[in-house]
VEXTI-381609 format. One record per residue: residue number from 1; y, z, x of N, C-alpha, C in turn. Coordinates in pm, whole numbers. Example, Ala and Ser with C-alpha at 12.3 -4.5 7.8 and 13.67 -1.06 7.14 Angstrom:
VEXTI-381609
k->1	ny->-569	nz->780	nx->1319	cay->-450	caz->780	cax->1230	cy->-330	cz->780	cx->1320 $
k->2	ny->-225	nz->708	nx->1285	cay->-106	caz->714	cax->1367	cy->3	cz->787	cx->1290 $
***
This chain:
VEXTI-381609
k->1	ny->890	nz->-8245	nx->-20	cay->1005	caz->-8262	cax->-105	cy->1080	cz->-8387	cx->-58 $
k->2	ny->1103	nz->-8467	nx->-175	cay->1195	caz->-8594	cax->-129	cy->1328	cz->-8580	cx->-40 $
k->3	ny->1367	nz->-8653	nx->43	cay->1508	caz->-8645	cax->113	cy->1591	cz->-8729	cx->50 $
k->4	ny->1659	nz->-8730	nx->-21	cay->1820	caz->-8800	cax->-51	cy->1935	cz->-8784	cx->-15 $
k->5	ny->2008	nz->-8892	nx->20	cay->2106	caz->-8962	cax->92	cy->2275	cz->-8945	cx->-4 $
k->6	ny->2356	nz->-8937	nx->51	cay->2488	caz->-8870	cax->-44	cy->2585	cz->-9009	cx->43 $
k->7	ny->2572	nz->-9136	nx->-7	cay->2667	caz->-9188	cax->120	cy->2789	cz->-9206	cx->1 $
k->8	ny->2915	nz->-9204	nx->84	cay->3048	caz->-9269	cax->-13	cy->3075	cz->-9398	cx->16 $
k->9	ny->3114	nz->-9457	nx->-71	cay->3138	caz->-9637	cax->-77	cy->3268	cz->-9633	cx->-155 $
k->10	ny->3356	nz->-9732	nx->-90	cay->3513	caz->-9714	cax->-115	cy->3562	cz->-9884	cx->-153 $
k->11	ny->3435	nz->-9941	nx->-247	cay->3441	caz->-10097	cax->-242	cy->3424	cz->-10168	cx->-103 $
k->12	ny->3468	nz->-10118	nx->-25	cay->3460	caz->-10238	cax->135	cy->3445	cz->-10141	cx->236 $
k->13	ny->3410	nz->-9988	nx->281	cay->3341	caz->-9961	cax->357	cy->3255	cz->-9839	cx->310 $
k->14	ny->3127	nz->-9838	nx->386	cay->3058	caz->-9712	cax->346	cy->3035	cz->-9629	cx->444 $
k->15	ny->3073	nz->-9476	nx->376	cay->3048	caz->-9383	cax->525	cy->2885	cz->-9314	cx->441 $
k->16	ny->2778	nz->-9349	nx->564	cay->2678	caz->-9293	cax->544	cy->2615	cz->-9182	cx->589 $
k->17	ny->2539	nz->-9102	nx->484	cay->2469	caz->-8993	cax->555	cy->2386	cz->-9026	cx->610 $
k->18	ny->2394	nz->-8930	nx->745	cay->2284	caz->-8970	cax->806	cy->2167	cz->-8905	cx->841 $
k->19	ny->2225	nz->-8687	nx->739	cay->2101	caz->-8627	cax->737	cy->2054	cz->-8627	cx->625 $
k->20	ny->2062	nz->-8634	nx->494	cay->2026	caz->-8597	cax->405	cy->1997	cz->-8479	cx->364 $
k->21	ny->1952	nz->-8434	nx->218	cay->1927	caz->-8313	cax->167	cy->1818	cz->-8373	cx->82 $
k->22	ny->1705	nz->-8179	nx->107	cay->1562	caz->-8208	cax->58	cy->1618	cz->-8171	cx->-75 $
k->23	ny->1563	nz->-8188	nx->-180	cay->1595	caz->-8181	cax->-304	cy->1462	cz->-8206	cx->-419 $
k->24	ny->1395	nz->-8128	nx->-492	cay->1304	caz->-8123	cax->-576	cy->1284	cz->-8294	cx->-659 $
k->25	ny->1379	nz->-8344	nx->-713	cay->1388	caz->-8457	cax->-755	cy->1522	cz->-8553	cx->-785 $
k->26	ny->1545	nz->-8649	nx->-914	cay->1654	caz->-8702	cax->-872	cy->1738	cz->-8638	cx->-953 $
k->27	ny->1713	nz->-8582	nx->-1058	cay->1772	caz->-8496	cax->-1151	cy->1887	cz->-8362	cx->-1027 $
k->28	ny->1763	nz->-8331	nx->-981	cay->1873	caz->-8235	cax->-853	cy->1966	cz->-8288	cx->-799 $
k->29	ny->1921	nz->-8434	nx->-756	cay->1982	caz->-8465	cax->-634	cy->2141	cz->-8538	cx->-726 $
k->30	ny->2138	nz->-8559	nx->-827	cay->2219	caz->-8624	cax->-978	cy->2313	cz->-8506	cx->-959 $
k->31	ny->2279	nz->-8390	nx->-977	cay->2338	caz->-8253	cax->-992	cy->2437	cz->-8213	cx->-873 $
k->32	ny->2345	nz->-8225	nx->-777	cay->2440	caz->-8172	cax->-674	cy->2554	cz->-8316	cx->-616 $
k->33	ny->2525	nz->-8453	nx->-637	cay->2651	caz->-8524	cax->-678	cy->2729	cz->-8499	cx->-719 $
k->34	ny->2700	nz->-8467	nx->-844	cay->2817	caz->-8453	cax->-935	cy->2905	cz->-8340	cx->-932 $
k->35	ny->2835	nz->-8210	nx->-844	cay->2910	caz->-8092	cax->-757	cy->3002	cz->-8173	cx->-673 $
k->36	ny->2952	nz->-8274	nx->-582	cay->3050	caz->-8329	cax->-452	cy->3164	cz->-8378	cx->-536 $
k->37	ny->3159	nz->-8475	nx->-568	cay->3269	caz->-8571	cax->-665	cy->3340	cz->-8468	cx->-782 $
k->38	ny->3283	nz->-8341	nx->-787	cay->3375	caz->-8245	cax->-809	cy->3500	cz->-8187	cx->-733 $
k->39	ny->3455	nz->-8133	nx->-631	cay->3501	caz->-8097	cax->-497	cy->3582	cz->-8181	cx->-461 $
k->40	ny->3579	nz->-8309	nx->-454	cay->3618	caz->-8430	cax->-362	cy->3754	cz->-8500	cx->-426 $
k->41	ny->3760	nz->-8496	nx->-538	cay->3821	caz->-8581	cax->-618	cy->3960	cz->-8558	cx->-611 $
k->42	ny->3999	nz->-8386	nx->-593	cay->4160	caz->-8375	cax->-552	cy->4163	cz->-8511	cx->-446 $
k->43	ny->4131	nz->-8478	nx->-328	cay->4140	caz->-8502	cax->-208	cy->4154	cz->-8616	cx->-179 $
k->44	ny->4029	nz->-8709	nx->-266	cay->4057	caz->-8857	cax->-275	cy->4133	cz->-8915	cx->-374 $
k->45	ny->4163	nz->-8860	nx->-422	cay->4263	caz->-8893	cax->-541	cy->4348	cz->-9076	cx->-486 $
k->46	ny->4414	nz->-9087	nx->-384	cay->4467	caz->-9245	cax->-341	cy->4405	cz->-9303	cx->-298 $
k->47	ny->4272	nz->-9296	nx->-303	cay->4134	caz->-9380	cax->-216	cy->4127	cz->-9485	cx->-304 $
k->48	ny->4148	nz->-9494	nx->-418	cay->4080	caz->-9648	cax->-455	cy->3979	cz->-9608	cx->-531 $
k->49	ny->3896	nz->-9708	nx->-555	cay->3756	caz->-9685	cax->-625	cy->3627	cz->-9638	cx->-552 $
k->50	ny->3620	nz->-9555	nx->-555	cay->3529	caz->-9444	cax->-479	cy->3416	cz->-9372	cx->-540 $
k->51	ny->3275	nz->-9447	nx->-510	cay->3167	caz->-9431	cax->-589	cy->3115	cz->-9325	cx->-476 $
k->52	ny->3008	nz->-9230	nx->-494	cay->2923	caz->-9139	cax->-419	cy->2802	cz->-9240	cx->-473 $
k->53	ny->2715	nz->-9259	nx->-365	cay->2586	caz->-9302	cax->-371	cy->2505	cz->-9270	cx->-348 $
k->54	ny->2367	nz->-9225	nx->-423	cay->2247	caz->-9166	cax->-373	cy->2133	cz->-9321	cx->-362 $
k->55	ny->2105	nz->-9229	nx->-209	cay->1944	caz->-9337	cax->-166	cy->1846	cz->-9211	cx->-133 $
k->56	ny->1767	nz->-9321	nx->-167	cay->1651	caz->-9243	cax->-72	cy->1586	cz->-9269	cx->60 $
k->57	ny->1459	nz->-9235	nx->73	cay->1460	caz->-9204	cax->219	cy->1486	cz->-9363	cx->276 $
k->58	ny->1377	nz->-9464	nx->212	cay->1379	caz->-9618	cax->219	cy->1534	cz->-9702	cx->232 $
k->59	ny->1665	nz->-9602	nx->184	cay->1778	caz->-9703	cax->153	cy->1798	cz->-9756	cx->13 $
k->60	ny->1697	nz->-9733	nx->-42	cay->1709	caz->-9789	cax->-188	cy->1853	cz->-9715	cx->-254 $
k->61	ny->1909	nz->-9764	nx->-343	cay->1996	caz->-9699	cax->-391	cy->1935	cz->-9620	cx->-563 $
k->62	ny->1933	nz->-9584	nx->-560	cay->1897	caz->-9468	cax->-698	cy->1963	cz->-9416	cx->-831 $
k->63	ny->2155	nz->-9392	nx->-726	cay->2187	caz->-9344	cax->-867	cy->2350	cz->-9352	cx->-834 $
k->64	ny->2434	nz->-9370	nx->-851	cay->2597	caz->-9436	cax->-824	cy->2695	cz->-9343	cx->-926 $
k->65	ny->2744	nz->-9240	nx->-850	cay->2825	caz->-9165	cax->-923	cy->2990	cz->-9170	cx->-877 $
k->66	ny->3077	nz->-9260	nx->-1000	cay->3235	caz->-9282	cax->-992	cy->3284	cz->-9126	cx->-980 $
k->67	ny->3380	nz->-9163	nx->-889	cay->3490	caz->-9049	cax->-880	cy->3559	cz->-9055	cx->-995 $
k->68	ny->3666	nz->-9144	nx->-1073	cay->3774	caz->-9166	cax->-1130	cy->3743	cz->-9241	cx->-1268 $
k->69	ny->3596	nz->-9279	nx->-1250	cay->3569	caz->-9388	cax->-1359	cy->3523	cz->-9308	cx->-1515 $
k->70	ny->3607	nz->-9265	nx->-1646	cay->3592	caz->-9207	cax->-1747	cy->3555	cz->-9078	cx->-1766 $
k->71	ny->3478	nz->-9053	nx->-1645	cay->3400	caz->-8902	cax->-1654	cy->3245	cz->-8936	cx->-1703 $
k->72	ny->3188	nz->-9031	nx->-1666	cay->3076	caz->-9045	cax->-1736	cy->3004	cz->-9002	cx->-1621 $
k->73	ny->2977	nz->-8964	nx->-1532	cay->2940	caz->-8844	cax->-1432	cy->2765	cz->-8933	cx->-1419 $
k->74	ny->2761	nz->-9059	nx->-1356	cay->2669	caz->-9136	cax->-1299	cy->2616	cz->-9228	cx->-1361 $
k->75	ny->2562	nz->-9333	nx->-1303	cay->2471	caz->-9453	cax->-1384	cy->2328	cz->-9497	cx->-1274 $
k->76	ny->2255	nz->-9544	nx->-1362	cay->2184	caz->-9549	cax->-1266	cy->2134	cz->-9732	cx->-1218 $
k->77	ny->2119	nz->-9784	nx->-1096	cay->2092	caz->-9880	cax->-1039	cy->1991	cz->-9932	cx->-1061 $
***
């Protein structure tokens, strides 16, 4: 099963994961994003522009889901 990466990017720094979660595909891994940036969004609410980023195992980036940006709940890279 693939491992994907949940890092947050705040425009100018990124805090990265550094275990990941196994996850069936990217559709899952899309899903359970969009759970975090559920969760998260009170909390960061004065952060700024605050994307959740999925990579995979390589670093590649995959799939970029906005906290604050319309509700369009991800795009992909």
């Amino acid at each position: 099963m693939p491992r994907y990466f949940f890092n947050i990017r705040d425009g100018y720094d990124l805090d990265e994961d550094e275990e990941g979660v196994e996850l069936p595909d990217l559709e899952a891994a899309r899903a359970e994003a969009l759970a975090t940036v559920e969760e998260l969004r009170d909390e960061l609410a004065d952060a700024g522009n605050i994307e959740l980023e999925i990579t995979d195992e390589t670093g590649r980036r995959l799939l970029t889901v906005p906290f604050f940006r319309g509700g369009q709940g991800g795009r992909r890279r």
